[in-house]
C-alpha positions in Angstrom: 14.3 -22.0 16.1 11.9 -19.0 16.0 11.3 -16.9 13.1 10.1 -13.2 12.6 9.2 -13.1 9.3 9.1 -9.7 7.6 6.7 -9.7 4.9 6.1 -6.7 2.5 3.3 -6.0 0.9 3.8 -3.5 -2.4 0.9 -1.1 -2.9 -0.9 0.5 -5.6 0.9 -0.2 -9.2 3.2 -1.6 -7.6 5.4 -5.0 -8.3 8.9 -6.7 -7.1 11.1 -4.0 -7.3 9.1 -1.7 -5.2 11.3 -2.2 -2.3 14.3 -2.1 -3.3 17.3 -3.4 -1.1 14.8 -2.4 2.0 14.1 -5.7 2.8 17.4 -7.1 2.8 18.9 -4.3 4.7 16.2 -3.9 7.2 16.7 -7.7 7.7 20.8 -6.9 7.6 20.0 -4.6 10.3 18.0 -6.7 12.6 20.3 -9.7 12.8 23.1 -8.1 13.1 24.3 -7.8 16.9 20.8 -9.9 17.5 21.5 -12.4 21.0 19.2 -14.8 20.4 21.1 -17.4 18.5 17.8 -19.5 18.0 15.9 -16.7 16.1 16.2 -15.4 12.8 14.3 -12.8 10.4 13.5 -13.4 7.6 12.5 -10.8 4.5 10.2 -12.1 2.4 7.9 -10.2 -0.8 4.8 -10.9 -1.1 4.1 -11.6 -4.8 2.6 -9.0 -7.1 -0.8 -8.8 -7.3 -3.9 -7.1 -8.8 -4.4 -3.7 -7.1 -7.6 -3.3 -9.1 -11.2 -4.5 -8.9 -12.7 -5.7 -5.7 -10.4 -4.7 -2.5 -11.8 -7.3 -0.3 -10.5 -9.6 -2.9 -6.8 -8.7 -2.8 -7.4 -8.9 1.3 -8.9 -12.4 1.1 -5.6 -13.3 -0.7 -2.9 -12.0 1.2 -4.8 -13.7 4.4 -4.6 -17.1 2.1 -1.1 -16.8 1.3 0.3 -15.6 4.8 -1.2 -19.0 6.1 0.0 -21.2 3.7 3.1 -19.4 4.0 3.3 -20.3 7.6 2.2 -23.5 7.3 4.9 -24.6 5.2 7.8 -22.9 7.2 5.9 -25.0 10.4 6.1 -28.3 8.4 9.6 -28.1 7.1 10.1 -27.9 10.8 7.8 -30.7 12.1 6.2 -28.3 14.3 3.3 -30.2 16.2 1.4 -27.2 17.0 1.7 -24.4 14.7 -1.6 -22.8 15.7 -0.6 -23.2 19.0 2.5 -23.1 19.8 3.9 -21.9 16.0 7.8 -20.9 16.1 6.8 -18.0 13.2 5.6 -14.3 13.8 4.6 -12.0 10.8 5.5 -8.3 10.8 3.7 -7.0 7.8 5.8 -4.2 6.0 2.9 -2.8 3.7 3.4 0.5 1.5 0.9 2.8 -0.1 -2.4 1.1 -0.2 -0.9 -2.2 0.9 -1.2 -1.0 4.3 -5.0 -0.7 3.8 -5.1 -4.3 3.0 -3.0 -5.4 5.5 -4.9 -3.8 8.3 -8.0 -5.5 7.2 -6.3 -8.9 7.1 -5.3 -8.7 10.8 -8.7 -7.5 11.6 -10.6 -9.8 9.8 -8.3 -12.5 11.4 -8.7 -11.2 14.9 -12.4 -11.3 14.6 -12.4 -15.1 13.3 -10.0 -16.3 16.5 -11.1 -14.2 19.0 -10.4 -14.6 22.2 -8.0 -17.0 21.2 -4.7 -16.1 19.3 -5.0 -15.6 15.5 -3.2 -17.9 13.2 -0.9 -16.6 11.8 0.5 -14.6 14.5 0.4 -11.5 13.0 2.5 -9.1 15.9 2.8 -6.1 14.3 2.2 -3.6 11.0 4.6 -1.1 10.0 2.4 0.9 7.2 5.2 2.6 5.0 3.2 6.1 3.6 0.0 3.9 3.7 -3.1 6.9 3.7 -4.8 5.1 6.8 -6.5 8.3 7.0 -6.3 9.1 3.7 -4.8 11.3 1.2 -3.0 14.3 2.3 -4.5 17.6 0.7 -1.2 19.0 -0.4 -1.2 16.4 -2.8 -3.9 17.8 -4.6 -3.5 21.4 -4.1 0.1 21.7 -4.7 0.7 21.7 -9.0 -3.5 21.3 -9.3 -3.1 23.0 -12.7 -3.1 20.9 -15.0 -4.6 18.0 -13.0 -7.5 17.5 -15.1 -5.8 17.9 -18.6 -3.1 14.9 -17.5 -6.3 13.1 -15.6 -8.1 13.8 -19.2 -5.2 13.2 -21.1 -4.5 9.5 -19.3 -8.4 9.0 -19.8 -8.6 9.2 -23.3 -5.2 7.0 -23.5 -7.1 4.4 -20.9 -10.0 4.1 -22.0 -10.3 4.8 -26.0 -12.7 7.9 -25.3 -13.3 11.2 -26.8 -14.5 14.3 -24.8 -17.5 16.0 -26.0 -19.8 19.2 -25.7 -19.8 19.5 -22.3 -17.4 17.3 -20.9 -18.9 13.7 -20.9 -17.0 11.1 -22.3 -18.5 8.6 -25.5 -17.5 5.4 -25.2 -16.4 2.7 -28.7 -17.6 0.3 -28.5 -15.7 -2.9 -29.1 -16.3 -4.2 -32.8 -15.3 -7.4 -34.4 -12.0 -9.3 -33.5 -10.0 -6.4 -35.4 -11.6 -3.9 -32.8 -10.4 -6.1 -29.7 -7.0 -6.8 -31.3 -6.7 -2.8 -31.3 -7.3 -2.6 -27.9 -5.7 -5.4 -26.5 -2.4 -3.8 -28.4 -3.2 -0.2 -26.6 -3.7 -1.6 -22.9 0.1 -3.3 -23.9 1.3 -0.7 -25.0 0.0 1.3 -22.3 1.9 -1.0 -19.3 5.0 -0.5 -21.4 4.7 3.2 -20.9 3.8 2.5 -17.5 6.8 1.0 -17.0 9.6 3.5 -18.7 8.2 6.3 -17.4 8.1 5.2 -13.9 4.4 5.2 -12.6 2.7 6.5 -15.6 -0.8 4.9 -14.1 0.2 4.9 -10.8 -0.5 7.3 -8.0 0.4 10.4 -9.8 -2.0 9.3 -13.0 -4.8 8.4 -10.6 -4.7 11.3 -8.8 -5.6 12.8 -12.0 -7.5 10.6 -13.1 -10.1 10.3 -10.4 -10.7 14.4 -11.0 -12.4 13.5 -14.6 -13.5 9.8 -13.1 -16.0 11.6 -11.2 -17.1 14.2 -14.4 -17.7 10.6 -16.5 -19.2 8.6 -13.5 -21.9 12.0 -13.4 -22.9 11.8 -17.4 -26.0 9.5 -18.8 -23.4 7.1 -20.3 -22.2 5.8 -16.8 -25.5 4.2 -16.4 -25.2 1.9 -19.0 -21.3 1.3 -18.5 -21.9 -2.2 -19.4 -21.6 -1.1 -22.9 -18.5 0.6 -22.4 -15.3 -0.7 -23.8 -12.6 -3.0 -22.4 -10.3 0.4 -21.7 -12.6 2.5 -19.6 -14.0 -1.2 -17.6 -9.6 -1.0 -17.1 -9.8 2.6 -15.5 -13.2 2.1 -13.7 -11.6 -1.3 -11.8 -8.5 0.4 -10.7 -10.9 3.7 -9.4 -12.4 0.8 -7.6 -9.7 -0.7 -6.2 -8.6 2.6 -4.2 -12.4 3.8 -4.1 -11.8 2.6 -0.1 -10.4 5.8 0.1 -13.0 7.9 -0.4 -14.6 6.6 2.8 -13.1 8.8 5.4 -15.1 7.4 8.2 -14.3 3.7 7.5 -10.5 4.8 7.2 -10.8 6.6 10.4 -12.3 3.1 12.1 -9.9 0.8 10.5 -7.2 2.6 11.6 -8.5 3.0 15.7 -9.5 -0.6 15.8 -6.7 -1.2 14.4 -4.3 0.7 17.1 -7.0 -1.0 19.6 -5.2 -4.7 19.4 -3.4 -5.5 22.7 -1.3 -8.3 20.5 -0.2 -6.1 17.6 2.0 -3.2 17.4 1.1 -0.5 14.9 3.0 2.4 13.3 3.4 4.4 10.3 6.2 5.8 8.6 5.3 9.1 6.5 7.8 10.6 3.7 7.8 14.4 4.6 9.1 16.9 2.4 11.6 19.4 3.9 13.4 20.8 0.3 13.1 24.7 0.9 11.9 24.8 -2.9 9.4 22.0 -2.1 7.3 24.1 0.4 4.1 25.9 -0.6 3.2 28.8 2.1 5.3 27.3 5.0 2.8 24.3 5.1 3.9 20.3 5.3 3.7 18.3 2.7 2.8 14.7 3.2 1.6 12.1 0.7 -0.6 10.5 3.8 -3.4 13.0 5.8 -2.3 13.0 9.5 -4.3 12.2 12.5 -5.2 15.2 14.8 -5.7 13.1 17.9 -2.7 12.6 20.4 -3.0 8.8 20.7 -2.6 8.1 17.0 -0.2 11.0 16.2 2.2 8.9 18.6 2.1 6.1 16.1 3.2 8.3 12.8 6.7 8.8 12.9 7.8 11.7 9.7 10.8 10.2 7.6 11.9 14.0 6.0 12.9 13.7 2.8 15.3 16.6 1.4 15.6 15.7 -2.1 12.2 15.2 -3.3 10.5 17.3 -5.6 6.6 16.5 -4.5 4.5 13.8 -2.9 4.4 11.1 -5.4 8.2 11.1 -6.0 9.0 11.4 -2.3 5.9 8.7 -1.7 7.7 6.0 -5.1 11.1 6.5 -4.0 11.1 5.9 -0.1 12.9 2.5 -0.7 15.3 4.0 -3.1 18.5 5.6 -0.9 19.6 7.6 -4.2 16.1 9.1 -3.8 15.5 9.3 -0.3 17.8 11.7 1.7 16.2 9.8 5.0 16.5 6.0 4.1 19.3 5.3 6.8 17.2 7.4 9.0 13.9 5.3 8.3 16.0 2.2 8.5 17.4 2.5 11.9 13.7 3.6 13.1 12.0 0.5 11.6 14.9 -1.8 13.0 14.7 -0.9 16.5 11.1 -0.3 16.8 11.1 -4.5 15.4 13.4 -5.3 18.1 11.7 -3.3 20.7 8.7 -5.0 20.1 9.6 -8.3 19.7 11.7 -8.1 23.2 8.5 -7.0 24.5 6.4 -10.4 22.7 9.4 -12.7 24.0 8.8 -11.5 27.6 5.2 -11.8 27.7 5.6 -15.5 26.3 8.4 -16.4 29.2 6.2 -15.2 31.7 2.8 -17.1 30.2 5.3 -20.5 30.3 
């Protein structure tokens, strides 16, 4: 028995229910009519986790868990091998920011095995409106308004802060066990916002946020942020957490050594907004910045989206077919590219035997 196990990886903010019924209908998709009666996919989530702090971090951890992963699958099945001749391949499914770290996972792995195979045998990434490049600019020009005063607003909420003069932030500082019980209750009370409201801190309230994040990181105070109290350290982490994509050149490197890897097969799927009432002066509007070169623009595939209202909601509700005019479309596209590829691994292993 062989096994393509489809693993997805949430992104920014995001949890379990971030896909959906994708992953069971994608996997749906692929077995039926499949005629291979010894292989079976397999969707599988990969368990929340922290989309904050240190990004290397949350890379270091995906790599753990994908190995012990496989190892266990390889055990159940007495496999004497696994390293070498393993019956499991991983295609990562990785939205939002979640492609970022799984790039650097199968990089990071091809550049511990090389030449041999890695382990696990990562064959291919499908980045689901992952910004390898970067953010799209429409998704700061379009409804730019009143960025700063929801980025403010959010800040204050985060953080505990009050603006001043002109524009720096003062920070409380955290006094007594009366003062930490205070805060504790606001950070609560903030992921219970978070959660009615559907991505209160997520992409749409970073966005925002990072506008003032880069007034506060400018003012006197940031120097001695060590002072600062437990709600602005909680903004500060998550600006570092997604700080990666402030580094066009790296993103720009990741993404052609990624394309560069004979043994994996890389694509991305891009939400594209095509309601008339959506479009500002006849321009696309992407959540994800495009490539301009030929050979990577073959690897971004547009999943048009009529029912959106902007970036974020098209970008938070790909998985959702209530939400997504183009989910059949997208699901069809990601099935058969899966096949295609994995008919394409299965020969190349025939003809090495």
């Amino acid at each position: 028995m062989k096994t393509i196990l489809l693993v997805f990886v949430h992104g920014f903010k995001g949890g379990l229910d971030t896909f959906g019924r994708f992953p069971q209908d994608l996997q749906e998709s692929l077995s039926t009519g499949s005629t291979l009666c010894d292989l079976e996919y397999r969707s599988i989530i990969y368990p929340p986790y922290e989309t904050k702090g240190d990004f290397q971090l949350a890379v270091s951890k995906l790599r753990d868990w994908l190995q012990e992963t496989v190892i266990d699958i390889e055990s159940e099945r007495g496999t004497a091998s696994p390293t070498i001749n393993g019956s499991v391949k991983i295609v990562l499914l990785a939205h939002s920011m979640g492609g970022l770290v799984s790039a650097d996972v199968i990089l990071a792995m091809h550049q511990d095995y090389a030449p041999a195979d890695s382990f696990p045998h990562v064959i291919g990434l499908v980045a689901l409106d992952s910004p390898m490049l970067g953010l799209a600019p429409s998704l700061w020009l379009n409804g730019a308004g009143d960025l700063f005063q929801r980025g403010k607003s959010l800040y204050d909420s985060a953080a505990g802060l009050t603006a001043i003069g002109s524009g720096l932030f003062a920070s409380k500082v955290i006094q007594g066990q009366k003062q930490k019980t205070i805060e504790e209750s606001k950070e609560q009370e903030l992921e219970e916002k978070k959660k009615k409201k559907g991505g209160y801190l997520g992409w749409r309230g970073l966005t925002a946020l990072s506008a003032v994040g880069a007034l506060a990181a400018g003012g006197a105070l940031y120097a001695q942020k060590e002072t600062l109290s437990r709600g602005y350290s909680w903004v500060s982490d998550h600006l570092e957490f997604i700080g990666t994509l402030r580094k066009s050149q790296e993103l720009s490197d990741r993404t052609i050594r990624l394309n560069s890897l004979d043994s994996v097969r890389f694509s991305c799927y891009y939400t594209l907004l095509t309601n008339k009432s959506s479009i500002v002066d006849g321009a696309d509007r992407t959540f994800v910045l495009l490539p301009k070169g030929d050979l990577l623009k073959s690897r971004f595939h547009a999943q048009e989206n009529v029912q959106a209202s902007d970036e974020v909601a098209a970008h938070t509700g790909m998985f959702l077919r209530e939400k997504n005019s183009g989910y059949d479309s997208m699901l069809r596209g990601i099935a058969g590219a899966i096949k295609e590829h994995w008919r394409c691994v299965f020969l190349c292993e025939v003809e090495r035997l």
